[in-house]
C-alpha positions in Angstrom: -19.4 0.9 -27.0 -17.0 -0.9 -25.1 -17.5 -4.2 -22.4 -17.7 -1.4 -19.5 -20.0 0.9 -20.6 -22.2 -1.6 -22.8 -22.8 -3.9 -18.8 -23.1 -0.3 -16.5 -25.5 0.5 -18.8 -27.6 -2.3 -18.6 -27.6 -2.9 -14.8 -28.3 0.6 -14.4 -31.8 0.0 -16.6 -30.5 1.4 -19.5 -30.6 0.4 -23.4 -27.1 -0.7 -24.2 -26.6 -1.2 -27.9 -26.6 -5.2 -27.4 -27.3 -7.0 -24.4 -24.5 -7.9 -22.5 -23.0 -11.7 -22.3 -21.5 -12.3 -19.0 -20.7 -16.0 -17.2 -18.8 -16.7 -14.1 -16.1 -19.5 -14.9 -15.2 -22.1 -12.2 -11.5 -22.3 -11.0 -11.7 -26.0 -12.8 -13.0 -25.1 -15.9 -10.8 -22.5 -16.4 -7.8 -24.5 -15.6 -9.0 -27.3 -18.0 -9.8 -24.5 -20.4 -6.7 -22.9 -20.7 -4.6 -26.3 -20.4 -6.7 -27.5 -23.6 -4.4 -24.8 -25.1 -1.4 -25.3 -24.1 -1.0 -22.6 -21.7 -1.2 -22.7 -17.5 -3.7 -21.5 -15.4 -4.1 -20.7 -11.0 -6.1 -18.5 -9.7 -7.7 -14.8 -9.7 -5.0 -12.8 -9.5 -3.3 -9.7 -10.7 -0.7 -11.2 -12.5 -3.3 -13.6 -14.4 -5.8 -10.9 -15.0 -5.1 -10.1 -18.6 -5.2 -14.0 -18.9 -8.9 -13.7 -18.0 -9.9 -11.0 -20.0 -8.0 -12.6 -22.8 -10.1 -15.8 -22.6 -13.3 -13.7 -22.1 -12.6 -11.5 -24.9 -12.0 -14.3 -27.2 -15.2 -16.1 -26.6 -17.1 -13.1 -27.5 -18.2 -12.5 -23.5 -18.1 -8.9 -21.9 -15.4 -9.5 -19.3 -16.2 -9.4 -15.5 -13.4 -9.5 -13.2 -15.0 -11.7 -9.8 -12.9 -10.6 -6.3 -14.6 -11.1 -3.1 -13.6 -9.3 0.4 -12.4 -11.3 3.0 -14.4 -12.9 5.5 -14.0 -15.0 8.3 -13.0 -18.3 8.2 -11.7 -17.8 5.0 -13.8 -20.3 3.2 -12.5 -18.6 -0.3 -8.8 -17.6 -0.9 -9.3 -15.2 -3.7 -9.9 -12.3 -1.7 -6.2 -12.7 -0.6 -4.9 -11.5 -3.2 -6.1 -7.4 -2.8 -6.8 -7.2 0.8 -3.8 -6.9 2.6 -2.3 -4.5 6.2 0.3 -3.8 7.3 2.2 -5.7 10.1 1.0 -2.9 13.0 -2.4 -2.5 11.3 -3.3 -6.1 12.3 -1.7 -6.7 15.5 -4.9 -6.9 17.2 -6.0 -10.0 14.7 -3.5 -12.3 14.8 -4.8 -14.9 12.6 -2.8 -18.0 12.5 -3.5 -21.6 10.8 -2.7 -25.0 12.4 -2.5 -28.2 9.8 -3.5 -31.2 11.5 -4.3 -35.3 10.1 -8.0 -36.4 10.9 -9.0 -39.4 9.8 -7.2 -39.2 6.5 -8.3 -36.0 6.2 -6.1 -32.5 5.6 -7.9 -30.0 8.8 -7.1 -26.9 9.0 -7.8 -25.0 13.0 -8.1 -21.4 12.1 -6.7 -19.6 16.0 -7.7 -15.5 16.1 -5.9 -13.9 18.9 -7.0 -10.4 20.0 -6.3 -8.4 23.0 -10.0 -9.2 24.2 -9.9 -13.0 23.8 -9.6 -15.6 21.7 -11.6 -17.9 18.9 -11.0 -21.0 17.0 -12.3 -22.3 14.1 -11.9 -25.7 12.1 -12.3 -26.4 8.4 -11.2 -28.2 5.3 -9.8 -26.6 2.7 -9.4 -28.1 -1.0 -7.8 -25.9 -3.8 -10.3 -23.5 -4.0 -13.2 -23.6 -1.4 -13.4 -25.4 2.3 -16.0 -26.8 4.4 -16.3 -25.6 8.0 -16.5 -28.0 10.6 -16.3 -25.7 13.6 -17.8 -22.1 13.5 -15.6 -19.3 15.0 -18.4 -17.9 17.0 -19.4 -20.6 19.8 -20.0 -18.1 22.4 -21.9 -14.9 22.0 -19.8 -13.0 23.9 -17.3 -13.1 21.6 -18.7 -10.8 18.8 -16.7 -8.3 21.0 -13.5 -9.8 19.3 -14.8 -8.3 15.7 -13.9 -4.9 16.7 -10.2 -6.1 16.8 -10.2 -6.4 13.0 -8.1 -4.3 10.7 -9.6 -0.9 10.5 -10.3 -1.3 6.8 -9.3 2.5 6.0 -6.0 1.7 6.6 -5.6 -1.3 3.7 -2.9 -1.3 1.5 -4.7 -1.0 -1.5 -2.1 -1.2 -3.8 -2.2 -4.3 -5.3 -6.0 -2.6 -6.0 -5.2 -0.4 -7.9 -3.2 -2.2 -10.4 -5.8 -4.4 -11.2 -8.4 -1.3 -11.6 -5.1 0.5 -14.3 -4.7 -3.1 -15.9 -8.5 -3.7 -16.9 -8.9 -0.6 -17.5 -12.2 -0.1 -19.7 -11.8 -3.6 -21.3 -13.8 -5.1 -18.1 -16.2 -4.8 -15.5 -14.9 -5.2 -11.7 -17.2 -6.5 -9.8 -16.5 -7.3 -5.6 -18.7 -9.0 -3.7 -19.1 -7.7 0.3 -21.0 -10.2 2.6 -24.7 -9.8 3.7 -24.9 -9.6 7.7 -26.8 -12.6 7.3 -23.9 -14.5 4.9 -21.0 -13.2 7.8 -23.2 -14.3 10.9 -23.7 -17.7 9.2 -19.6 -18.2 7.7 -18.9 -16.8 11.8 -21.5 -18.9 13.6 -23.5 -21.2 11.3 -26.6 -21.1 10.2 -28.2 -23.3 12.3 -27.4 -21.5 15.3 -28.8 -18.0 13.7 -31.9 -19.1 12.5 -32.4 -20.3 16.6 -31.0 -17.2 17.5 -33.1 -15.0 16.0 -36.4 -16.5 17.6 -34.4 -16.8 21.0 -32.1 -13.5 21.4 -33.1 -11.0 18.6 -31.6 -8.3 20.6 -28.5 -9.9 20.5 -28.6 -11.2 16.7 -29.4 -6.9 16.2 -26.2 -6.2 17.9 -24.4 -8.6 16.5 -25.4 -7.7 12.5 -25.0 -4.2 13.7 -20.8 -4.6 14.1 -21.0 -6.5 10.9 -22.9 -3.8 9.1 -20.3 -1.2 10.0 -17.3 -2.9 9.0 -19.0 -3.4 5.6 -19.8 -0.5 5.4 -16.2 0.8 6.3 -14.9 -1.9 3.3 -17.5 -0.6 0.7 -16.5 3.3 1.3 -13.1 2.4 1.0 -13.6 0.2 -2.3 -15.8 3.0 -3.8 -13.0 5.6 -3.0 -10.6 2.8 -5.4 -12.7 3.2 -8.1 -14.2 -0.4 -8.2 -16.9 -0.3 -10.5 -19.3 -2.2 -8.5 -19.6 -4.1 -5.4 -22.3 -6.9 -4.7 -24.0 -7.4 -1.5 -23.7 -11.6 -0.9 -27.2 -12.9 0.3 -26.2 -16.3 -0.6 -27.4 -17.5 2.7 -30.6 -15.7 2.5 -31.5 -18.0 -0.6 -31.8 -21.1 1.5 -35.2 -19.9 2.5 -36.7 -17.2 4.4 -39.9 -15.1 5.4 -40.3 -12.1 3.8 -40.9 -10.9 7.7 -37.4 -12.3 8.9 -36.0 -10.6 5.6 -37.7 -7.4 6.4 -37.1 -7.3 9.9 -33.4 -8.5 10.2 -31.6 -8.3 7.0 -32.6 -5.3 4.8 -32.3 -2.9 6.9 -28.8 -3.4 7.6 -28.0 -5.0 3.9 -29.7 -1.4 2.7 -27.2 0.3 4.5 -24.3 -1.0 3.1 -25.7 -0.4 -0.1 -26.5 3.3 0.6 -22.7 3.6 2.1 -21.8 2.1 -1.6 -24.0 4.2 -4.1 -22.6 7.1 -2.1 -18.9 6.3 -3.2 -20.6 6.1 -6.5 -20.9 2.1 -7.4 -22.9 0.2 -9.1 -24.3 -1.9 -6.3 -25.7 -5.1 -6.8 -28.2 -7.3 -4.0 -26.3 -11.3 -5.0 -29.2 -14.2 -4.4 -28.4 -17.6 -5.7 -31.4 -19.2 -4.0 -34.9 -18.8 -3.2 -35.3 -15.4 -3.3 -39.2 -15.1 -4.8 -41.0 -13.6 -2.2 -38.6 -11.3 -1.6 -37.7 -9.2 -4.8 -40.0 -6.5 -4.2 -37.9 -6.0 -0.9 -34.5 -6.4 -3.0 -35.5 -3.9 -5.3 -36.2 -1.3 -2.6 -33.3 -1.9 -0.6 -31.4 0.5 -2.9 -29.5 -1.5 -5.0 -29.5 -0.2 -8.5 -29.4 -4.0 -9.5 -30.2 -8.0 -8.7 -28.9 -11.3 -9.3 -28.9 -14.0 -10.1 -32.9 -14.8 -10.3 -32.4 -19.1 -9.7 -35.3 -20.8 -11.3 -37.0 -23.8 -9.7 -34.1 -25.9 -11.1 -31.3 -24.5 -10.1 -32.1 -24.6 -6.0 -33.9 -21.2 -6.7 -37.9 -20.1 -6.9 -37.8 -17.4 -9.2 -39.4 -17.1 -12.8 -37.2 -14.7 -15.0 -40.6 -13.0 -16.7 -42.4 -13.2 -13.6 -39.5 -11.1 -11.8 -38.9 -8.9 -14.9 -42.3 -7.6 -15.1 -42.7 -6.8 -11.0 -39.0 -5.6 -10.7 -37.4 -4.9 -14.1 -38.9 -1.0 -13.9 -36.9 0.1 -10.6 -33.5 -2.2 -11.1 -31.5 -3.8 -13.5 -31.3 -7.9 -13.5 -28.9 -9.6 -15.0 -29.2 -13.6 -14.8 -31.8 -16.2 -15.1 -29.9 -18.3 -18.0 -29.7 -22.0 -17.4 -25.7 -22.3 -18.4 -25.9 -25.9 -18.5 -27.1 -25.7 -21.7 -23.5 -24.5 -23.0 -22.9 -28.3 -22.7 -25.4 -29.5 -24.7 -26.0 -28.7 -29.0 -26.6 -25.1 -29.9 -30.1 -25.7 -30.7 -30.7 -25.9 -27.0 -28.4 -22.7 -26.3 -30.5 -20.9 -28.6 -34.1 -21.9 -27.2 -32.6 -21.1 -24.1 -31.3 -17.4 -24.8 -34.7 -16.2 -26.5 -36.6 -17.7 -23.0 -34.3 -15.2 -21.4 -34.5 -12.5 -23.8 -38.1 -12.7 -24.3 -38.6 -12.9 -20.6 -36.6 -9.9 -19.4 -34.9 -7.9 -22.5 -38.1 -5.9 -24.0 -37.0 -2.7 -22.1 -33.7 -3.4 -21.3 -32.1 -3.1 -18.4 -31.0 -6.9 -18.6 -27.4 -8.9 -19.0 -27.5 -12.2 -19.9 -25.3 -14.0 -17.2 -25.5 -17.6 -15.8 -27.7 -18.3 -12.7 -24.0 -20.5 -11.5 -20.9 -21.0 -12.6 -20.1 -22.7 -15.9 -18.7 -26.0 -15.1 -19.2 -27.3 -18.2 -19.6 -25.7 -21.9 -18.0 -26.2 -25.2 -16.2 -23.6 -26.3 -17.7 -22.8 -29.7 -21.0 -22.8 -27.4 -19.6 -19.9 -25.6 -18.5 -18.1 -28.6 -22.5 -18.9 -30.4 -23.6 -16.8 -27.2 -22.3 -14.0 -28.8 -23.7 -14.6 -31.9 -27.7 -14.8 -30.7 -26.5 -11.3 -28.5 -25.8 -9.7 -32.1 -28.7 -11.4 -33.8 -31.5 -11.2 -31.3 -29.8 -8.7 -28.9 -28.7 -5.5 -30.1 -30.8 -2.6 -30.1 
């Protein structure tokens, strides 16, 4: 059974014959990692993939290839590297960046021009990540401007597709599409949409409406590639929220997006890094044939992995809920902490052993010994 089948398997509640070992690898890491061995290291890309799956390969992990779609203002660069129009695709979103000196400080103002108005946004970027300063979307009016954005059926998907032929079956794409709730916040901040939806809800219904169908557009399109999954990003959601606000202003346009996905054939995944507790009988109806990444009380999250295993695990596949700071520590801690997670969530399958975050920090034998316990304790 290869990497592909053995994690499609499992997120899809299946009995794969070892539980999957998956971890998502900051950009630092990974530089350090590979410059430990002599060799160099940039970014996601196509021309770096096999690098990755390399590296994942030889620790013993099933490989996962990470991309996420762009959205605005661009807080992560990777998505640049697969989403791309042509010149007269886009002439209605002219995006353009201004570098300016604050204070000592590298800010970046983010102009979008489109033949209904214009927008601004400010923000610092650092190598791989930025901090917004200014939202894009001061004035309501201005979710108008969205509709200006490149029709996403017309993307060059190119670059795409030779990073689907180059993994091949060795890996598992995944690409994450933004929550209606994660784009409102990135466009308008979160601040301003939590008041919004207790002051204009008609308008915040509009709004995630537009935002909804250009996902949707994105996910159809992606699914007609052949990427094997997408994930829905709720990051934002996992700062905390009513199951009513959830119910009422987020799943039914998140489940939408999922439907649009399944029908294209994906495996689609609902992404909470947060609290996320009281909603994961909401997650698991919203269609999504899987969840993530089930943050314990530790980890900024609320959610018990047994807990959420035995009132979830029957209706979707979970993969998540290990504590990877452990990889930094001796193996005896590794180990205590894989049977937790095993014993918690593995019994009928259906489970993939994946970091609640990104690895910062691990040894490298550590990484390999996660393999190990997945033969010993793992396999079916």
């Amino acid at each position: 059974m290869n990497s592909k089948e053995r994690i499609t398997i499992a997120l899809k509640g299946g009995i794969p014959d070892r539980i999957p070992v998956v971890n998502i690898f900051n950009m630092n890491y990974l530089v350090q990692e590979f410059k430990i061995r002599g060799k160099t290291f940039k970014s996601f890309n196509q021309e770096n993939l096999k690098q990755i799956i390399d590296f994942q390969e030889e620790m013993g992990h099933d490989p996962v290839y990470y991309l996420c779609t762009f959205h605005e203002p661009g807080v992560v660069k990777l998505e640049q590297s697969f989403m791309e129009w042509k010149a007269e695709d886009q002439k209605d979103w002219n995006v353009e960046e201004k570098i300016v000196n604050k204070n000592g400080e590298k800010i970046i103002e983010r102009f979008y021009h489109t033949p209904k108005g214009n927008m601004k946004a400010v923000f610092k970027r650092e190598k791989y990540q930025a901090w917004i300063k200014k939202h894009s979307l001061e004035n309501k009016d201005d979710i108008s401007l969205l509709k200006c954005r490149p029709e996403p059926e017309k993307m060059d998907l190119s670059i795409l597709k030779n990073i689907i032929k180059d993994l091949g079956n060795r890996g598992f794409l995944t690409i994450g599409v933004p929550s209606v709730w994660e784009e409102a916040c990135a466009l308008r901040g979160m601040e301003k949409m939590i008041y919004d939806v207790f002051d204009d809800p008609i308008w915040v219904k509009e709004f995630f409406t537009l935002l909804m169908q250009y996902s949707i557009k994105i996910a159809k399109v992606l699914g007609r590639a052949k990427v094997d999954s997408i994930f829905v990003d709720e990051s934002y959601v996992g700062m905390g929220m009513s199951r009513d606000m959830y119910r009422e202003f987020i799943l039914p346009y998140d489940s939408k997006i999922i439907e649009a996905a399944n029908s294209e054939g994906m495996v689609t995944s609902l992404h909470n890094c947060g609290k996320c507790n009281a909603l994961l009988e909401d997650m698991a109806e919203s269609g999504a044939v899987c969840i993530e990444t089930l943050a314990s009380g530790d980890y900024s999250g609320d959610v018990d992995l047994k807990d959420a295993s035995q009132r979830v695990g029957d209706r979707v596949g979970i993969w998540g809920g290990f504590k990877e700071r452990v990889l930094a520590q001796d193996k005896q801690f590794i180990k205590e902490e894989v049977l937790r997670c095993f014993n918690a969530a593995s019994q009928k399958g259906g489970y993939i052993l994946r970091g609640i975050g990104q690895v910062y920090e691990a040894k490298f034998d550590n990484l390999k010994y996660l393999r190990e316990l997945a033969e010993e304790y793992g396999s079916h």
